[in-house]
C-alpha positions, -999 to +999 in steps of 0.1 A: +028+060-144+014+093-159-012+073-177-022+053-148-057+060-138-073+027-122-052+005-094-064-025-087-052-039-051-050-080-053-046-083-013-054-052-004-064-064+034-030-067+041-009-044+069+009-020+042-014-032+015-046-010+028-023+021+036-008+014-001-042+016-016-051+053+007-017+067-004-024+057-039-065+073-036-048+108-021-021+107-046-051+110-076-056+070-085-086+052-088-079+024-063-097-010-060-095-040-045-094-076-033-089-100-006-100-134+012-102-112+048-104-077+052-108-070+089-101-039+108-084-016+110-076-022+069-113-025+064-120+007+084-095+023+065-107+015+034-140+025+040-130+057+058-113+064+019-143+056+000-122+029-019-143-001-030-132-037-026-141-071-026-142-099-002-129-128-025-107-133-052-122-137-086-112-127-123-148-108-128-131-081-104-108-074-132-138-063-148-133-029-165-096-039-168-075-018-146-045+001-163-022-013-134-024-043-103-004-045-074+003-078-060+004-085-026+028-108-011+009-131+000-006-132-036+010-167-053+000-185-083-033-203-088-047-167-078-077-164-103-066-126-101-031-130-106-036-159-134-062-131-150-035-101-149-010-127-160-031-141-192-042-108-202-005-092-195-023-061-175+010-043-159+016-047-123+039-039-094+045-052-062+041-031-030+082-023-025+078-012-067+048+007-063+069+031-038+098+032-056+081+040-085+052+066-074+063+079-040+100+077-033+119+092-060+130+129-048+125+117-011+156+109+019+147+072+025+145+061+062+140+028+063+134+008+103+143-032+103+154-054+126+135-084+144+110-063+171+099-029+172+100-019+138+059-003+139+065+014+171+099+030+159+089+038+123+058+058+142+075+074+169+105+086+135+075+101+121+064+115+152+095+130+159+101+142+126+064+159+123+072+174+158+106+194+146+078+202+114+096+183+088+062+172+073+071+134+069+053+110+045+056+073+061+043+042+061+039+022+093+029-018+094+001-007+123-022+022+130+000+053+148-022+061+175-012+100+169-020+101+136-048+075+134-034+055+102-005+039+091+009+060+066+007+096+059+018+121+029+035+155+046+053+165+015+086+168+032+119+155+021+121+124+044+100+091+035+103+065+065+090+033+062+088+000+083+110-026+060+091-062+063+088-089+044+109-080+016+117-117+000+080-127-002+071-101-032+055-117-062 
């Protein structure tokens, strides 16, 4: 990842897709992006970030080629994106990769499942834990009304996350 520079998000509207691409901007990347919908809060995030994006999906926006694309779930083939990062074998990641790879290693995974509740435990964790001044990083599927985003990067030990949709990764 070292040589990384340019991230291009291909569905970047999505819940942990948008807070993927800030975490990625305050980590030193170049993020982009893509999506059909981008509607608030993702949108206002994104713009709050500076990151760039577009509204549709089209293989122009690969267009200077990025040095890495993360795929979003909901991402499937027939994607003129996807088909484009496919035919001209850019690398890419899924979002569950991306974290492993970049901001996970080193860290004391805590990661909240289960059917409901998952958002508003994962915030109140990282609540808790930024109370008793651990510094937390986490990632939350909603905006944390305390912290006004859904993720943050404390540089402590523990990294809690909200486990979804873990089976629908490209």
């Amino acid at each position: 990842m070292k040589e990384t520079k340019h991230v291009h998000v291909i569905g970047i509207g999505g819940s942990a897709m948008a807070p993927l691409a800030g975490m990625l901007r305050e980590h030193g990347f170049r993020v982009t992006g893509s999506d059909s919908g981008v509607y608030p809060p993702a949108s206002t995030l994104l713009e709050n970030l500076g990151i760039s994006f577009y509204h549709s999906f089209d293989a122009a926006h690969l267009e200077p080629a990025p040095d890495l694309a993360v795929i979003g779930n909901v991402i499937a083939r027939g994607n003129p994106e996807l088909e484009e990062v496919l035919d001209r074998r850019i690398p890419y990641r899924s979002l569950p990769e991306m974290l492993e790879e970049v901001f996970l290693p080193g860290k004391h995974s805590i990661v909240v499942s289960g059917t409901h509740g998952k958002t508003t435990t994962t915030a109140m964790l990282a609540w808790i834990f930024q109370a008793a001044g651990k510094r937390p990083n986490f990632l939350v599927g909603g905006v944390a009304e305390n912290f006004g985003k859904s993720y943050g990067l404390g540089g402590g030990e523990e990294f809690i996350l909200e486990g979804d949709e873990y089976e629908t990764a490209f």
